[in-house]
C-alpha positions as CSV (number, residue, x, y, z in Angstrom):
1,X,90.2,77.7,-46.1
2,X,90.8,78.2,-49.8
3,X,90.3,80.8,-52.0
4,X,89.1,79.8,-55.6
5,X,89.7,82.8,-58.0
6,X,87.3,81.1,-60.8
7,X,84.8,80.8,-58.8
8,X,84.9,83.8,-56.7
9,X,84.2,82.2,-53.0
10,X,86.4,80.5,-50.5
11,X,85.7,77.1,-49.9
12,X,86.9,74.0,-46.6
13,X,86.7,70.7,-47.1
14,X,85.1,69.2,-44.2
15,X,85.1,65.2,-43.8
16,X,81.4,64.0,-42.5
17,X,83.0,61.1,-41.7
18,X,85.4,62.0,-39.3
19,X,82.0,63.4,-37.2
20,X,82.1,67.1,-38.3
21,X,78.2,67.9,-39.6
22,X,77.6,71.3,-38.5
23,X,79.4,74.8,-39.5
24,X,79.4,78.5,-38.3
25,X,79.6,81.1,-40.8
26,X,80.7,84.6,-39.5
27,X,81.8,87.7,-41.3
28,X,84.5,88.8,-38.4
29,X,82.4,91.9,-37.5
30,X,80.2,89.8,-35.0
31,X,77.6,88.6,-37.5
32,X,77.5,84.9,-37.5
33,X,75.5,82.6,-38.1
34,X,74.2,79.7,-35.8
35,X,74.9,76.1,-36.4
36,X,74.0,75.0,-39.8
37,X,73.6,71.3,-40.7
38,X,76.2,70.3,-43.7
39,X,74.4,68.3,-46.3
40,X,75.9,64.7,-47.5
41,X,76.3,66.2,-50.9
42,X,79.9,66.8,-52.1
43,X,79.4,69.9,-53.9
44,X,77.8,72.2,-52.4
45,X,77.9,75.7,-51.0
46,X,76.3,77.8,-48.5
47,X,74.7,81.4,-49.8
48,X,75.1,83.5,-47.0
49,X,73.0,86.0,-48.6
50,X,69.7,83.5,-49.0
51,X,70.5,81.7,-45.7
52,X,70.7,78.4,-47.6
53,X,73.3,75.6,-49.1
54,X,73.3,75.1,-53.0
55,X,74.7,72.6,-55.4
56,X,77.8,74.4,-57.3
């Protein structure tokens, strides 16, 4: 994982490819979330805060 100070958010590059099409977010206090689908799209991020992946 990467922070990016310009952008304000940490971000992983995850390969589709390679088989890897779902992610679990968690804030390490126990909230998490459950498996979430990765879209095909390159750029995009997941707003924890409206439960939903967004083009950067």
């Amino acid at each position: 994982m990467t922070y990016d100070a310009a952008l304000k958010l940490y971000y992983v590059d995850v390969d589709i490819n390679a088989g890897y099409n779902m992610i679990i977010f968690t804030d390490g206090a126990g909230t998490q979330t459950k498996d979430i689908q990765i879209p095909a799209t390159k750029d995009s991020v997941y707003d924890y805060s409206l439960g939903n992946w967004k083009t950067k």
